[in-house]
GUMI-938378 format. One record per atom (N, C-alpha, C): residue in three letters; x, y, z; atom name. Coordinates in Angstrom, 2 decimals, always signed. Layout:
+------+---------+---------+---------+------+
| pado |       X |       Y |       Z | seti |
+------+---------+---------+---------+------+
|  ALA |       X |       Y |       Z |   CA |
...
+------+---------+---------+---------+------+
//
This chain:
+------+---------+---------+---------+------+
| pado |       X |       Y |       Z | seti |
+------+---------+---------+---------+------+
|  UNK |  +70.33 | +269.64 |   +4.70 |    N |
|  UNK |  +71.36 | +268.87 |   +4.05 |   CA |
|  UNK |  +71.62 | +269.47 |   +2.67 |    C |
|  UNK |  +72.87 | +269.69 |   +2.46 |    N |
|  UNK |  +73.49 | +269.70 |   +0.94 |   CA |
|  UNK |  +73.73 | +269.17 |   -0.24 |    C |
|  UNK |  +73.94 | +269.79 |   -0.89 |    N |
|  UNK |  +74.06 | +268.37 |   -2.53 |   CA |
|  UNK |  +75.63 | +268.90 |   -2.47 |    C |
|  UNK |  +76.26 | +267.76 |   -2.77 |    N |
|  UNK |  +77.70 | +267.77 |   -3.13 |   CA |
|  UNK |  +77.97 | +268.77 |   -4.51 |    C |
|  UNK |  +78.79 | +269.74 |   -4.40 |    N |
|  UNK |  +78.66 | +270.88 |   -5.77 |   CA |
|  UNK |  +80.06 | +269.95 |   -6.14 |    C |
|  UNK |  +79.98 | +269.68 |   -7.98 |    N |
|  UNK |  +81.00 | +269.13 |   -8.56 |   CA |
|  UNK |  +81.97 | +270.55 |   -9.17 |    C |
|  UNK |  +83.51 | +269.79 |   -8.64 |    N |
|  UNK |  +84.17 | +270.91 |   -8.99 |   CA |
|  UNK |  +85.35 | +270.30 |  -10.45 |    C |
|  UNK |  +85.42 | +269.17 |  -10.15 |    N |
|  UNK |  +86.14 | +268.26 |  -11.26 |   CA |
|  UNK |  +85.69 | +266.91 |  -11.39 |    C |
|  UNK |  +85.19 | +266.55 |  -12.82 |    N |
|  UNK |  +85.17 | +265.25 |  -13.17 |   CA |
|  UNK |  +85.91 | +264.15 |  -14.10 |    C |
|  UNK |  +86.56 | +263.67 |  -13.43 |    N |
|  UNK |  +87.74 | +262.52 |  -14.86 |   CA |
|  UNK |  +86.80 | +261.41 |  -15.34 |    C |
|  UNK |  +86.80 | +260.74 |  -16.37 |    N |
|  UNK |  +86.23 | +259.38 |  -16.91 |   CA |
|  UNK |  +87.03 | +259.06 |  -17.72 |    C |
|  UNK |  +87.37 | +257.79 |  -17.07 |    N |
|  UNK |  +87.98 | +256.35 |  -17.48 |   CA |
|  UNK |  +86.98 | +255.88 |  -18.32 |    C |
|  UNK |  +87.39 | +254.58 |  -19.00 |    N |
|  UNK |  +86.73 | +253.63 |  -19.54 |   CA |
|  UNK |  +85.48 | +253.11 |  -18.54 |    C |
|  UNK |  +85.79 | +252.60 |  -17.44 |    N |
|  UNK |  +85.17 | +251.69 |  -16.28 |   CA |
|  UNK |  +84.98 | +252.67 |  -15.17 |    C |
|  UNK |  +85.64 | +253.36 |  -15.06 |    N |
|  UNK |  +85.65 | +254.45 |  -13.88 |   CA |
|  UNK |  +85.48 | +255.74 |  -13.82 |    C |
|  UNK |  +85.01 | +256.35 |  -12.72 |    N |
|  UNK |  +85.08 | +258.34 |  -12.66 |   CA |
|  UNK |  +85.57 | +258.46 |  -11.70 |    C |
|  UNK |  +86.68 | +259.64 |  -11.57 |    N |
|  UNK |  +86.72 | +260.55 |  -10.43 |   CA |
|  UNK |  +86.50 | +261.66 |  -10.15 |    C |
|  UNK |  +85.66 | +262.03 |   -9.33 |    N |
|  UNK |  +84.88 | +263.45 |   -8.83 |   CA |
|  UNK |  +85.42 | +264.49 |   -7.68 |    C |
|  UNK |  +85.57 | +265.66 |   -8.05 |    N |
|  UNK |  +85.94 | +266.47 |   -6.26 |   CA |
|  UNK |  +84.60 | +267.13 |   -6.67 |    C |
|  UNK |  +84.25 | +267.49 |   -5.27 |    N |
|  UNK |  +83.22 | +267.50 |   -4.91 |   CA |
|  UNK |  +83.39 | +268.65 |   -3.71 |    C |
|  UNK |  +82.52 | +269.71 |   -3.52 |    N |
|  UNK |  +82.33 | +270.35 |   -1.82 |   CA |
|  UNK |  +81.16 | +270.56 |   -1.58 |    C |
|  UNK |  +81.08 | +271.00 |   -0.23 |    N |
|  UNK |  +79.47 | +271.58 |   +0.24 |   CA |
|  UNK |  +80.18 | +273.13 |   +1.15 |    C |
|  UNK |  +79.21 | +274.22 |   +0.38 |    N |
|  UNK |  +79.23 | +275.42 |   +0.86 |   CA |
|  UNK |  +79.49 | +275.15 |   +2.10 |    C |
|  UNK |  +80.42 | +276.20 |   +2.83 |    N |
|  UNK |  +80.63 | +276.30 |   +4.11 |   CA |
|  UNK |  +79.47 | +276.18 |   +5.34 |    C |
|  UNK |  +79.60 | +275.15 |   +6.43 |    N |
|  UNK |  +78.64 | +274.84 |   +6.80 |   CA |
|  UNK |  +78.91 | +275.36 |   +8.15 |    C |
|  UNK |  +77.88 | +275.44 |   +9.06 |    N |
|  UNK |  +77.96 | +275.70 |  +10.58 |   CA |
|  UNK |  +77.15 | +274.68 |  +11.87 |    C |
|  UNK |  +78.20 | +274.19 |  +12.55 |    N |
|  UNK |  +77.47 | +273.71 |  +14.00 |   CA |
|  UNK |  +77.66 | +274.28 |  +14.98 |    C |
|  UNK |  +76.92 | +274.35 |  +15.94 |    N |
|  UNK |  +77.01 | +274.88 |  +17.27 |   CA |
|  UNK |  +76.60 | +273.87 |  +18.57 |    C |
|  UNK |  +76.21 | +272.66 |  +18.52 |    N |
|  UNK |  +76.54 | +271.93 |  +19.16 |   CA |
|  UNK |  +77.38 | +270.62 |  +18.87 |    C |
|  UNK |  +76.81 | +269.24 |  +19.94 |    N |
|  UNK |  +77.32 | +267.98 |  +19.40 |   CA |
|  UNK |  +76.54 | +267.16 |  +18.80 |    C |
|  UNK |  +75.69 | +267.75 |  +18.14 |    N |
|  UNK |  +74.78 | +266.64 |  +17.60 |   CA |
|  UNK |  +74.99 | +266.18 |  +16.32 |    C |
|  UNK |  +75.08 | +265.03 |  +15.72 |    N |
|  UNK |  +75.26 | +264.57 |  +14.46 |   CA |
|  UNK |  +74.66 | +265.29 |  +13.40 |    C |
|  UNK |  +75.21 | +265.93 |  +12.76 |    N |
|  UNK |  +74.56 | +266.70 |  +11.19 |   CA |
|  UNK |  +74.59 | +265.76 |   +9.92 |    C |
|  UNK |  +73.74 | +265.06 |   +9.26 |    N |
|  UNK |  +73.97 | +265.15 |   +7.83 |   CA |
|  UNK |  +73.82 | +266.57 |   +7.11 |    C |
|  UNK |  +75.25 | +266.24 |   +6.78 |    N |
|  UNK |  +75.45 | +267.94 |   +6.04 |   CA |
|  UNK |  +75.49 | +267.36 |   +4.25 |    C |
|  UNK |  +75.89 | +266.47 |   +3.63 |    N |
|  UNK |  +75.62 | +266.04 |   +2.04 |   CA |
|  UNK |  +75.36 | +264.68 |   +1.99 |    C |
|  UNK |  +75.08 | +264.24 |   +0.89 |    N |
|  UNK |  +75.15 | +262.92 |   -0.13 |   CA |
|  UNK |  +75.56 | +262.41 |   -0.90 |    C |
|  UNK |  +75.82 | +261.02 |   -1.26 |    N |
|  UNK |  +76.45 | +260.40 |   -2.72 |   CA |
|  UNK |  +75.66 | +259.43 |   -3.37 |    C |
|  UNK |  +74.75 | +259.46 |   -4.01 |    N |
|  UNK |  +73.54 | +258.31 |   -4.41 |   CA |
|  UNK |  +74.52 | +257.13 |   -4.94 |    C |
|  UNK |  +74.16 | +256.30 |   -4.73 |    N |
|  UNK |  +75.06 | +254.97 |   -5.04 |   CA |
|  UNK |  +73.59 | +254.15 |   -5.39 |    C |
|  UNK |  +74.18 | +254.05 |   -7.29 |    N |
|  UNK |  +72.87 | +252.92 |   -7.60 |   CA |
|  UNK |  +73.30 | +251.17 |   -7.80 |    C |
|  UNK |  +72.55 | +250.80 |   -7.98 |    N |
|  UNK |  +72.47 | +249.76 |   -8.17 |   CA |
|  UNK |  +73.96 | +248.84 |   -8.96 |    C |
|  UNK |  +74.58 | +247.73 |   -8.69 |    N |
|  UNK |  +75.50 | +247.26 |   -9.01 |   CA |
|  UNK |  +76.53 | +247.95 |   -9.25 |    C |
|  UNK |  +76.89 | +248.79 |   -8.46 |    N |
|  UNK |  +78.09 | +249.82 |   -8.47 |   CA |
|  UNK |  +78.92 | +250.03 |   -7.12 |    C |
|  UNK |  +79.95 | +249.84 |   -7.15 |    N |
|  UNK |  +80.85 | +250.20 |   -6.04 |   CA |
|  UNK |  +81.20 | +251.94 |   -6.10 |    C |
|  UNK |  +81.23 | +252.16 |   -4.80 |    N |
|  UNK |  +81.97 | +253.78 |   -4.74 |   CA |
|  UNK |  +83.12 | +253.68 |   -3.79 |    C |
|  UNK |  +83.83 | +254.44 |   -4.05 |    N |
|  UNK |  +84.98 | +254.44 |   -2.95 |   CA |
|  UNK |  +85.42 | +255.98 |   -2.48 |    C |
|  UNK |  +85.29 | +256.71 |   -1.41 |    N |
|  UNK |  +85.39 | +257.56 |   -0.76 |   CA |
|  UNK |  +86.81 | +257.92 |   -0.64 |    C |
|  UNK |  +87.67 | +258.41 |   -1.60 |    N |
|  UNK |  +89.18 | +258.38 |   -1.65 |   CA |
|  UNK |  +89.56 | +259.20 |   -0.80 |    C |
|  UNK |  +88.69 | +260.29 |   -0.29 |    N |
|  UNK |  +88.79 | +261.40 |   +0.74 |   CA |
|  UNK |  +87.73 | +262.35 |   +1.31 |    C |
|  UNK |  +87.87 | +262.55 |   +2.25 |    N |
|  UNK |  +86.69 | +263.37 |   +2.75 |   CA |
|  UNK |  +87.37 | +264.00 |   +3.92 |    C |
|  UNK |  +87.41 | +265.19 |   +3.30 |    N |
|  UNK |  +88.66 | +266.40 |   +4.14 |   CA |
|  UNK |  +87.44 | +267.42 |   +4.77 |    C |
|  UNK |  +87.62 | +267.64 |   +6.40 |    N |
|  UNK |  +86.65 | +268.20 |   +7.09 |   CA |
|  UNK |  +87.73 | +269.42 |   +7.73 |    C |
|  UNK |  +87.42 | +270.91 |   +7.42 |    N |
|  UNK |  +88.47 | +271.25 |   +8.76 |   CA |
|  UNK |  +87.18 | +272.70 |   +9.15 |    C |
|  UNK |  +87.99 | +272.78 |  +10.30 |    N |
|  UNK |  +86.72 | +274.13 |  +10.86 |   CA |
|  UNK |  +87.46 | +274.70 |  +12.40 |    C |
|  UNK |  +87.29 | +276.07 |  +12.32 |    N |
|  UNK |  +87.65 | +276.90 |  +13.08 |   CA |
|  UNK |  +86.50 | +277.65 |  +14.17 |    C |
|  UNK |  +86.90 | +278.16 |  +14.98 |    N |
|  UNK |  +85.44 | +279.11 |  +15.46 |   CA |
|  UNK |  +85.79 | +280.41 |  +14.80 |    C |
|  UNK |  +84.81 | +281.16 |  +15.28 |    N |
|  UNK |  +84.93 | +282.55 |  +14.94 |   CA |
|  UNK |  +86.15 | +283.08 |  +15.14 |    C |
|  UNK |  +86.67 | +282.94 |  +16.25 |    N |
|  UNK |  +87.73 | +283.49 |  +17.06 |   CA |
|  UNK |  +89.12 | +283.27 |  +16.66 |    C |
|  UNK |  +89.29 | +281.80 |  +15.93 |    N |
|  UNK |  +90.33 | +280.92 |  +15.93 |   CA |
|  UNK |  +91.13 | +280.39 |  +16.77 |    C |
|  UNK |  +90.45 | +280.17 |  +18.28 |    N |
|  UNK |  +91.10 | +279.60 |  +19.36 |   CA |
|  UNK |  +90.94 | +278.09 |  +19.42 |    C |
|  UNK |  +89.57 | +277.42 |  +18.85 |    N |
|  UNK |  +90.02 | +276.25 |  +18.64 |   CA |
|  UNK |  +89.86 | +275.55 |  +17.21 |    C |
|  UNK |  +90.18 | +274.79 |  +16.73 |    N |
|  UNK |  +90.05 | +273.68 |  +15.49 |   CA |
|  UNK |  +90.32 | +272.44 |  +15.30 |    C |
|  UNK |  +89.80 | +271.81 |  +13.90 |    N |
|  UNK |  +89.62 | +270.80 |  +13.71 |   CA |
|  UNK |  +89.76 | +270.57 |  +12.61 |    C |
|  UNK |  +90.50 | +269.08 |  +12.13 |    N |
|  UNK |  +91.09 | +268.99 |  +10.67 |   CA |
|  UNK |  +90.86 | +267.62 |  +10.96 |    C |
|  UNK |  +89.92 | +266.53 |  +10.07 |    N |
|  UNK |  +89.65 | +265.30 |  +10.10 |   CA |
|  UNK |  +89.68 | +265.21 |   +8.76 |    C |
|  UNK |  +89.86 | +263.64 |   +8.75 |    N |
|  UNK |  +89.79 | +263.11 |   +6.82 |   CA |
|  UNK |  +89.38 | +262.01 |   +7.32 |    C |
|  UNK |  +88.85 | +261.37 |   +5.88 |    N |
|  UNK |  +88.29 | +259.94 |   +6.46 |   CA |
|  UNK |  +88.10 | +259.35 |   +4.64 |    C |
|  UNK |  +88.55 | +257.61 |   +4.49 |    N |
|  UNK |  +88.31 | +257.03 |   +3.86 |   CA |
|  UNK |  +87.39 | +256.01 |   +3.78 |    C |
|  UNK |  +86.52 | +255.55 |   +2.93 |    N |
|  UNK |  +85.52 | +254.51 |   +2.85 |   CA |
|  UNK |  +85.38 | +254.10 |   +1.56 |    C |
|  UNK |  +84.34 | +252.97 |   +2.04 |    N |
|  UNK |  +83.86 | +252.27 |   +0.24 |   CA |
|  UNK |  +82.74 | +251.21 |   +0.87 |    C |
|  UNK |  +81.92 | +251.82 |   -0.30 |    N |
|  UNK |  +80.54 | +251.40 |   -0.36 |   CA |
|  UNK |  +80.33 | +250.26 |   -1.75 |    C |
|  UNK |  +79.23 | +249.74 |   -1.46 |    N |
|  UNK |  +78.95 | +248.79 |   -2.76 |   CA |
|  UNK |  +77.33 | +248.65 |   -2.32 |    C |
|  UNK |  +76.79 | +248.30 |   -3.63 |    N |
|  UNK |  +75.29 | +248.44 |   -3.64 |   CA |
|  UNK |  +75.00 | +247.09 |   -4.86 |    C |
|  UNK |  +74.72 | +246.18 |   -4.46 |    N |
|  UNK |  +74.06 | +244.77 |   -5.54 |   CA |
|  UNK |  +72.89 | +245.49 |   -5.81 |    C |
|  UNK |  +71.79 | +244.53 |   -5.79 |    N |
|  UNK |  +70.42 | +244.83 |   -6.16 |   CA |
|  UNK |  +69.88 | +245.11 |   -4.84 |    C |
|  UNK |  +70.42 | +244.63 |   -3.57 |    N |
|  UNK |  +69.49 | +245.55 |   -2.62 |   CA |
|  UNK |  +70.28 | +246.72 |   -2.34 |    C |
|  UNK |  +70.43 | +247.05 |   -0.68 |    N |
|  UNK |  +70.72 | +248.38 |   -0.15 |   CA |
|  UNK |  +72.14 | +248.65 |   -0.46 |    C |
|  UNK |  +72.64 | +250.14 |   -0.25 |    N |
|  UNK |  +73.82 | +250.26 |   -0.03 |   CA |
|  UNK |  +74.46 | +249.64 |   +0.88 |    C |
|  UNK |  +75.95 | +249.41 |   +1.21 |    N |
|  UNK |  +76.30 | +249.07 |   +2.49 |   CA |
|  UNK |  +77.81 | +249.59 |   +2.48 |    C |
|  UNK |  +78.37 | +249.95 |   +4.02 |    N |
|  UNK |  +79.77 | +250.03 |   +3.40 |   CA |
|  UNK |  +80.33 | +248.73 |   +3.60 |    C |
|  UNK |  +81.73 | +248.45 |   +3.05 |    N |
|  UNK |  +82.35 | +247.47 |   +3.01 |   CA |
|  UNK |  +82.94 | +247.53 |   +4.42 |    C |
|  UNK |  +83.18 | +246.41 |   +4.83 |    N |
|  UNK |  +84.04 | +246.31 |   +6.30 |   CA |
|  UNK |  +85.08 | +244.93 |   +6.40 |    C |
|  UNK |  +85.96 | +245.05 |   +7.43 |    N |
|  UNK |  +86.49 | +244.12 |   +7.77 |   CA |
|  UNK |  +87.01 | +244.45 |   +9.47 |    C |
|  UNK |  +87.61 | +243.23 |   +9.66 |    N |
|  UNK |  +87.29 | +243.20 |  +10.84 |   CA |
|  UNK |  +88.39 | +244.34 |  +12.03 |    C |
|  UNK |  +89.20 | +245.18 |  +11.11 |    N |
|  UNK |  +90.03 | +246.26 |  +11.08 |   CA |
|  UNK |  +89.32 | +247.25 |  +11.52 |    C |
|  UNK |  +88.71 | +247.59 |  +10.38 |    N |
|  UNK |  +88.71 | +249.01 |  +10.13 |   CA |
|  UNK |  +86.76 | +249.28 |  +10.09 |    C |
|  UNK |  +86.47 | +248.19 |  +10.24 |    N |
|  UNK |  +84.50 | +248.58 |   +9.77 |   CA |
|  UNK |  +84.96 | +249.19 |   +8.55 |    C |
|  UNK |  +86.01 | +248.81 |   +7.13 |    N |
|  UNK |  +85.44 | +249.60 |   +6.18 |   CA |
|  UNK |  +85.61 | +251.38 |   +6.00 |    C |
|  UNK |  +86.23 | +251.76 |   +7.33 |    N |
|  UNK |  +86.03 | +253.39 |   +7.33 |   CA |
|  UNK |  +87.57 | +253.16 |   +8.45 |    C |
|  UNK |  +88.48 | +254.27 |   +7.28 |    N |
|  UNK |  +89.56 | +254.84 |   +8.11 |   CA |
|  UNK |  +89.73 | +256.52 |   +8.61 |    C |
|  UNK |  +89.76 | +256.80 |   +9.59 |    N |
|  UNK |  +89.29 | +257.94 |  +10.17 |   CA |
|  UNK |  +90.36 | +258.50 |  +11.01 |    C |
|  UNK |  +90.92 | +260.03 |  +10.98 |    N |
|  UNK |  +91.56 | +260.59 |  +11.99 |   CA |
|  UNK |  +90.96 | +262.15 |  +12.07 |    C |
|  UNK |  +90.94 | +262.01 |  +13.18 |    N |
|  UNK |  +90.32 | +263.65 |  +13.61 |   CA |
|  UNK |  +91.63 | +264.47 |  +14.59 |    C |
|  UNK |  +92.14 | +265.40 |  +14.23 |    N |
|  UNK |  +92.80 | +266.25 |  +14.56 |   CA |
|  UNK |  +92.37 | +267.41 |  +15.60 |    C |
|  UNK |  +92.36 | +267.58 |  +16.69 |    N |
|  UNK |  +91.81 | +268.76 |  +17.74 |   CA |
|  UNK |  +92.72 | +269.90 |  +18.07 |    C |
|  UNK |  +92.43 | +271.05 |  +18.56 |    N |
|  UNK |  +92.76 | +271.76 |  +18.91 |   CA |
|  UNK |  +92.74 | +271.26 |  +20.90 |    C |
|  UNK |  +94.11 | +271.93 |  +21.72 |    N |
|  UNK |  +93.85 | +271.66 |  +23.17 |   CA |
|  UNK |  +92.61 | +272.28 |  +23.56 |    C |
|  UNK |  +92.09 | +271.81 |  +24.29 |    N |
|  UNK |  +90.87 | +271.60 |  +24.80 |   CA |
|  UNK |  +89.75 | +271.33 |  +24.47 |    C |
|  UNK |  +89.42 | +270.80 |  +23.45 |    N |
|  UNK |  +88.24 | +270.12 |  +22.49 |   CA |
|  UNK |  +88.07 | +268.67 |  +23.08 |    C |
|  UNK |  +87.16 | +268.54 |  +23.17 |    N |
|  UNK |  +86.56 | +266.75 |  +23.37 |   CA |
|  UNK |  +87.29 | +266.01 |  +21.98 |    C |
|  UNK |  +87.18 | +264.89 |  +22.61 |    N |
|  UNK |  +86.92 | +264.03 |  +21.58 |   CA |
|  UNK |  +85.97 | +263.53 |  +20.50 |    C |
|  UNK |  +84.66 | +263.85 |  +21.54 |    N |
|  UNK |  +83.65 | +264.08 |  +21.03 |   CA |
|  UNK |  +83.49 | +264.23 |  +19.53 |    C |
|  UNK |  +84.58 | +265.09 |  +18.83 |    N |
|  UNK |  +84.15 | +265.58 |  +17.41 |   CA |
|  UNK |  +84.33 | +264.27 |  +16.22 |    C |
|  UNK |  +83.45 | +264.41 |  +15.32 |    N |
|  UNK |  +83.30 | +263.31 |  +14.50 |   CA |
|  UNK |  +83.10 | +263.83 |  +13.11 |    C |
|  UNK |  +83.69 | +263.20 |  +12.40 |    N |
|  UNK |  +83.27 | +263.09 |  +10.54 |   CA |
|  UNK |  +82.94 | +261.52 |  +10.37 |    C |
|  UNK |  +82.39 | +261.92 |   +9.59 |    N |
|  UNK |  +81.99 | +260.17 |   +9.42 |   CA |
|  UNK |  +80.74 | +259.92 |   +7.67 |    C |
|  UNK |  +81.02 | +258.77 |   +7.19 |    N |
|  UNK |  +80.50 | +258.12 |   +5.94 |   CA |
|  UNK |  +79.64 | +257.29 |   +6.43 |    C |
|  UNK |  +78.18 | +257.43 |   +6.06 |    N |
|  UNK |  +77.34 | +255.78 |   +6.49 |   CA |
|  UNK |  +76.56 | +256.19 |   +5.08 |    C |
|  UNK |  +76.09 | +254.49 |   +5.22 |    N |
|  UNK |  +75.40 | +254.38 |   +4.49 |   CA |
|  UNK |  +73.76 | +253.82 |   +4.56 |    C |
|  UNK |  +73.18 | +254.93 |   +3.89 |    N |
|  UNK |  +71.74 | +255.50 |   +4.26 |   CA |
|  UNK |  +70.52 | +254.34 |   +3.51 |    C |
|  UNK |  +69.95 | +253.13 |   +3.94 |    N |
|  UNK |  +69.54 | +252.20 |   +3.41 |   CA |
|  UNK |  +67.80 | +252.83 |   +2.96 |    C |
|  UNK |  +67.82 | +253.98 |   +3.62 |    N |
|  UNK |  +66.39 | +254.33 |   +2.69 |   CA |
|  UNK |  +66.50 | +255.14 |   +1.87 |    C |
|  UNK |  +67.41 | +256.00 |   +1.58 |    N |
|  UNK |  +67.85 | +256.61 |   -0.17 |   CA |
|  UNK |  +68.95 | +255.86 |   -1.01 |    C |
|  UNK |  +69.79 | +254.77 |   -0.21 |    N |
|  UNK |  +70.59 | +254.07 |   -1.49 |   CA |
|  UNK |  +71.55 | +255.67 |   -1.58 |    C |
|  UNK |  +72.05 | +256.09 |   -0.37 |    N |
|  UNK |  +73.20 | +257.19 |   -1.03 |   CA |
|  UNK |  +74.08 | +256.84 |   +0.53 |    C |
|  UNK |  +75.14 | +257.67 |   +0.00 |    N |
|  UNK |  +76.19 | +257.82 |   +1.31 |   CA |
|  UNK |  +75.88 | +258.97 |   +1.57 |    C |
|  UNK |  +75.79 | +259.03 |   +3.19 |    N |
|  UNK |  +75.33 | +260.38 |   +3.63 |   CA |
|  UNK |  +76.99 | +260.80 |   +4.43 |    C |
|  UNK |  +76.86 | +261.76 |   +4.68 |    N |
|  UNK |  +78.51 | +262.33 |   +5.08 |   CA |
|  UNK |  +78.23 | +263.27 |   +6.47 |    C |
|  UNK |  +78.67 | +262.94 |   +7.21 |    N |
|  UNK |  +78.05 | +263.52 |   +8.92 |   CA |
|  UNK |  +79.13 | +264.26 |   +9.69 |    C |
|  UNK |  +79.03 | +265.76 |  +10.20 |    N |
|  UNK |  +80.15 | +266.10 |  +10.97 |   CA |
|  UNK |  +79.29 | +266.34 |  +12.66 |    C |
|  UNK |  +79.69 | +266.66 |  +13.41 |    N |
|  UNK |  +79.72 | +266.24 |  +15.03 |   CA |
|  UNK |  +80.64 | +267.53 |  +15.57 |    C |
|  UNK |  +80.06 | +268.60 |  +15.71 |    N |
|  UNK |  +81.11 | +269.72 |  +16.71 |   CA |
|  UNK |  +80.63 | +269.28 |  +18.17 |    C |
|  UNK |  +80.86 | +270.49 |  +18.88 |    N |
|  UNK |  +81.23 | +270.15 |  +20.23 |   CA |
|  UNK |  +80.41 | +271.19 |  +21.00 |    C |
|  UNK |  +79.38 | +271.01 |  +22.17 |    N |
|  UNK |  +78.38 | +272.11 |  +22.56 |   CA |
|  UNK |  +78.85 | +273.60 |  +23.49 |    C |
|  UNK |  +78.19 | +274.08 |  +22.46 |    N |
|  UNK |  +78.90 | +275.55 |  +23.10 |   CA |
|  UNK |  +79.74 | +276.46 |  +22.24 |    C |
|  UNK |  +80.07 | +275.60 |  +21.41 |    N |
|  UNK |  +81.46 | +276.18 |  +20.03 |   CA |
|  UNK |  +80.80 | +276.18 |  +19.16 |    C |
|  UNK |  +80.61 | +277.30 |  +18.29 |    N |
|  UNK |  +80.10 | +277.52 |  +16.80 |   CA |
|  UNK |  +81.01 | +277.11 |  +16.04 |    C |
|  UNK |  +81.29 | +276.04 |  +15.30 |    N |
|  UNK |  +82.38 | +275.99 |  +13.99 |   CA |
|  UNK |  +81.84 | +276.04 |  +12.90 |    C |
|  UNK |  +82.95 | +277.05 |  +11.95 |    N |
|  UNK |  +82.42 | +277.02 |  +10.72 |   CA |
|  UNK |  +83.57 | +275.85 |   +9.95 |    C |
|  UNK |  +82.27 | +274.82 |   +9.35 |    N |
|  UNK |  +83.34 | +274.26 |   +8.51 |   CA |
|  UNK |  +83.75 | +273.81 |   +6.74 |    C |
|  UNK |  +84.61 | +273.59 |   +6.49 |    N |
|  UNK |  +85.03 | +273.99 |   +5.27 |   CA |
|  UNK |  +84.89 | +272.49 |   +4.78 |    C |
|  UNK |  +84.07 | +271.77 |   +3.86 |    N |
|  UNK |  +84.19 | +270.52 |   +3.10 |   CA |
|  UNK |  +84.18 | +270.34 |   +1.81 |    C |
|  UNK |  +85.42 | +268.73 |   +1.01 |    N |
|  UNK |  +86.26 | +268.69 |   +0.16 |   CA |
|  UNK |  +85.84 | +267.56 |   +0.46 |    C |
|  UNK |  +85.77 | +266.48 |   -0.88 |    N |
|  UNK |  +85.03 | +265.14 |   -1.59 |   CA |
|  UNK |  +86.07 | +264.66 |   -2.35 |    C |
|  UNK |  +86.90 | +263.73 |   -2.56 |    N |
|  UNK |  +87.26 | +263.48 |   -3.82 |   CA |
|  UNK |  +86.64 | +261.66 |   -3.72 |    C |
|  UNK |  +85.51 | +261.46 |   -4.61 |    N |
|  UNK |  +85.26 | +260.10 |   -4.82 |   CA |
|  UNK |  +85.38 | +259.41 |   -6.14 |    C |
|  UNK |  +85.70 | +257.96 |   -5.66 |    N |
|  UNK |  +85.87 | +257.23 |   -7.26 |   CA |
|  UNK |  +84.67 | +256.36 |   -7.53 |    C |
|  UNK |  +83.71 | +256.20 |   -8.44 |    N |
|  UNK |  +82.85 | +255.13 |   -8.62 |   CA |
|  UNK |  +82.44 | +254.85 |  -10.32 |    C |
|  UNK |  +82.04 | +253.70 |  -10.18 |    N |
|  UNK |  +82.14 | +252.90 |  -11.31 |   CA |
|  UNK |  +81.34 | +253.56 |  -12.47 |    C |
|  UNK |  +81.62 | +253.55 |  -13.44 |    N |
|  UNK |  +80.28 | +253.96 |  -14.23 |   CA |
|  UNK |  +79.35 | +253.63 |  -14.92 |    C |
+------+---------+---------+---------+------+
//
């Protein structure tokens, strides 16, 4: 797993906004990767304004371009994300290339034994993708 590398930081009075990436990463099957993190402490909301996933194979015959929004909040106990009865809290579209499963996934949870958001991508078995990831989050300060 990766540490989110900061590439820009704004501060507000009450607020920050961060972009954020993780060096180009690689899967070769379908198994869930935590590939980074976002520590979320105590009495602080975060909000996941974007989380831009895209990845090609070697070849460039197939790809994938997903984004996904969320928001987390953390009282005095665990993280959690926020939900409703919509969306669980997490808005998500994954983009395929023809013939790719569905299978493929990006996805935000939140990790109740480090108190961080962990950030997860999901290729497809048999396909090496390399993929390219972009952060922009807002949280309180």
């Amino acid at each position: 797993m990766a540490l989110l590398k900061q590439i820009n930081l704004v501060k507000f009075p009450t607020y920050s906004i961060g972009e954020y990436y993780i060096d180009p990463f690689q899967t070769t099957d379908a198994t869930e990767t935590v590939i980074g993190s976002f520590p979320v402490n105590q009495n602080q909301y975060v909000s996941v304004l974007i989380f831009e996933a895209s990845a090609a194979n070697s070849t460039h015959t197939s790809s994938v371009e997903a984004n996904l929004q969320a928001a987390f909040l953390r009282a005095s106990g665990n993280v959690a994300r926020t939900s409703n009865s919509v969306t669980n809290g997490l808005v998500r579209n994954v983009f395929t290339s023809t013939g790719l499963t569905n299978s493929i996934t990006i996805d935000a949870v939140a990790n109740t034994s480090t108190n961080q958001i962990d950030f997860t991508v999901k290729g497809q078995v048999s396909i090496t993708f390399n993929w390219n990831l972009f952060f922009r989050i807002k949280f309180e300060n």
